[in-house]
N, C-alpha and C positions, 0 to 999 in steps of 0.2 A: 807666365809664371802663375802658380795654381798658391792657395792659401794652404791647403793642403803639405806641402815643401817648406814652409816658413817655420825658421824654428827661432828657438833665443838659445843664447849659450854663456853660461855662469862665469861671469870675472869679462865679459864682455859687454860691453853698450851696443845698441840697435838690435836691429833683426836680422838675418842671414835664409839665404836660401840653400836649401840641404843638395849638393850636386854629387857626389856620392859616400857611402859609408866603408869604413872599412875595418879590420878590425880592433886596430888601436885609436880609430879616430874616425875625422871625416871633412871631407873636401866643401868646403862653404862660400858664398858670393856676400859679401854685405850688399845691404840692399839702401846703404846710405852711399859709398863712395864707389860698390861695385870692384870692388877686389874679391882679388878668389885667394885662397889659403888654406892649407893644411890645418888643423884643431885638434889637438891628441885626447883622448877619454880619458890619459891618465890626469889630467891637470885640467878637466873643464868634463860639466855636464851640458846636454842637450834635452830641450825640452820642445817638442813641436807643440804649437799654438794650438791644436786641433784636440791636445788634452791635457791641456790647461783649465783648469775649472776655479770658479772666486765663490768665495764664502756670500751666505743671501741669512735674510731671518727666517729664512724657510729651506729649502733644501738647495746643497747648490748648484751652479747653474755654469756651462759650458764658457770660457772668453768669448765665444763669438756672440753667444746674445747682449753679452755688456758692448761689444762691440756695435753691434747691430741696432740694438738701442741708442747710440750716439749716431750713427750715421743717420737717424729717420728723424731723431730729436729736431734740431736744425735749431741747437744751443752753441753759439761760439764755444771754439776752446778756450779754456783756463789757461792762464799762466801755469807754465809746469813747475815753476820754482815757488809759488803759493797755495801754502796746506789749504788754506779756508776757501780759497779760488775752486780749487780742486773737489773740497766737500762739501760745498755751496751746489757746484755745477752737477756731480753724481746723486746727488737727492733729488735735483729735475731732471736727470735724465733714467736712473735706473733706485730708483728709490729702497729697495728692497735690499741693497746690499748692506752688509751688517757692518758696518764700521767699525766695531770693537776689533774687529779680527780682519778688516781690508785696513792697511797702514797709508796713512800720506805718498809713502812710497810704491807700495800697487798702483796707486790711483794716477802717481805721475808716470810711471812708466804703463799704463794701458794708454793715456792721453800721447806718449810719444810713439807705440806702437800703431795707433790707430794713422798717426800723422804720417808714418813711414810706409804703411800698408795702402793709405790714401793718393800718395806721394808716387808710388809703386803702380796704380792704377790694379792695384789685385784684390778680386771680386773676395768680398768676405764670407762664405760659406766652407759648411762643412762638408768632405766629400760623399760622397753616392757610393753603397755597399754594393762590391763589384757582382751585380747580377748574373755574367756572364762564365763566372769562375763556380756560382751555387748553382748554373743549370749543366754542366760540366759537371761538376758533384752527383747530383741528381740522376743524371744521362749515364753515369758509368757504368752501374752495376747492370745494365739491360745490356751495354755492350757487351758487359764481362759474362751474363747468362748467355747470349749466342754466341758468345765464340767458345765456349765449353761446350756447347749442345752439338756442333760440329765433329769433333773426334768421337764423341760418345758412340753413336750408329757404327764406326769405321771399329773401335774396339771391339763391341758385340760382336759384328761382323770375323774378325781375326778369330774368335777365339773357339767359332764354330768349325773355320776351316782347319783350324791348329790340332781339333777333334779329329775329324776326319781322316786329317792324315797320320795320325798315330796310330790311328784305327785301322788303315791301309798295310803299315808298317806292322802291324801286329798280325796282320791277316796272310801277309806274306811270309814271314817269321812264322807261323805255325803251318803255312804250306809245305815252308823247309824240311821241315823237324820230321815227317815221316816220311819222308823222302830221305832223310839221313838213315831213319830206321829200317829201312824196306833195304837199304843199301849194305847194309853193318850184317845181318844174316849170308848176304852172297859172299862176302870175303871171307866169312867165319867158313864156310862152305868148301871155298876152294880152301884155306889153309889146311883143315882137315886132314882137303883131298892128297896135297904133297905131303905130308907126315905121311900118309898110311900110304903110298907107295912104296915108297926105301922100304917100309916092313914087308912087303910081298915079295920083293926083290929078295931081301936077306933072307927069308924064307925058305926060296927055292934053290939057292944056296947050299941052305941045310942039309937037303938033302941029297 
């Protein structure tokens, strides 16, 4: 189980692990008694732990270092049901959080979060930006130049022979053409020739 997965969800206690989403909801494991059950969006928010952030007197700061901060402290936990226990205990262990604006109630639900993710045996860290997906990014357009560079030559190529042979077909077509002409005389010729018989015929007739 990755921390990553962990999420919380509004109108619910504990933490849940995210098994999958869909799109009216999403399928969850508590990670107290380990049921799994359906969660509808329309009637409840989810919040993964990985961007959840707590107010500081300076900028603020991801849950996992408040978290992280308690696990290296090596300060028992606080009663969760005692305000002063709880902001007693968050002064020595992450001093910088701004209490005006972190409530009794952040401070008891990060103490039971921390005990469930403990409980869970799941490593507190934020995940690793998948490297593998930006050199994939990276790598594409070089794939996407050679495989364009491939047709290019075979185009060039088509469109000299596509010349040629028009050129063929033109050359032929004009061999025709006086060949039709040389032809178009010899017919004119004989036709002539049968008119002007019958008149030599009828001629000698005449007389």
């Amino acid at each position: 189980m990755e921390y990553n997965k962990i999420i919380a969800v509004t109108g619910m206690p504990g933490l849940y692990e995210l098994l999958s989403s869909k799109s009216d909801g999403a399928i969850v494991r508590s990670l107290d008694d380990k049921t799994t059950r359906f969660v509808a969006s329309r009637s409840h928010n989810f919040s993964h732990l990985e961007s959840i952030e707590v107010y500081t007197v300076r900028d603020n700061v991801n849950l996992v270092d408040v978290l992280k901060a308690m696990e290296t402290s090596g300060e028992k936990l606080p009663d969760e049901k005692d305000g002063a226990a709880l902001k007693a205990y968050f002064k020595k262990v992450f001093p910088d959080l701004d209490f005006d604006r972190v409530y009794s109630s952040d401070l008891k639900k990060m103490v039971k979060w921390f005990s469930v993710l403990k409980a869970n045996e799941i490593e507190i860290k934020l995940s690793e930006p998948e490297e593998e997906a930006e050199e994939v990014e990276e790598g594409s357009p070089a794939k996407a130049s050679v495989s364009e560079e491939n047709p290019a030559p075979a185009k060039k190529a088509a469109k000299p022979a596509k010349e040629s042979q028009d050129k063929k077909v033109k050359e032929e077509a004009a061999e025709e053409k006086p060949k039709a002409k040389k032809a178009a005389p010899k017919k004119k010729a004989e036709k002539e020739e049968k008119e002007e018989k019958p008149k030599k015929a009828a001629a000698k007739k005449k007389k």
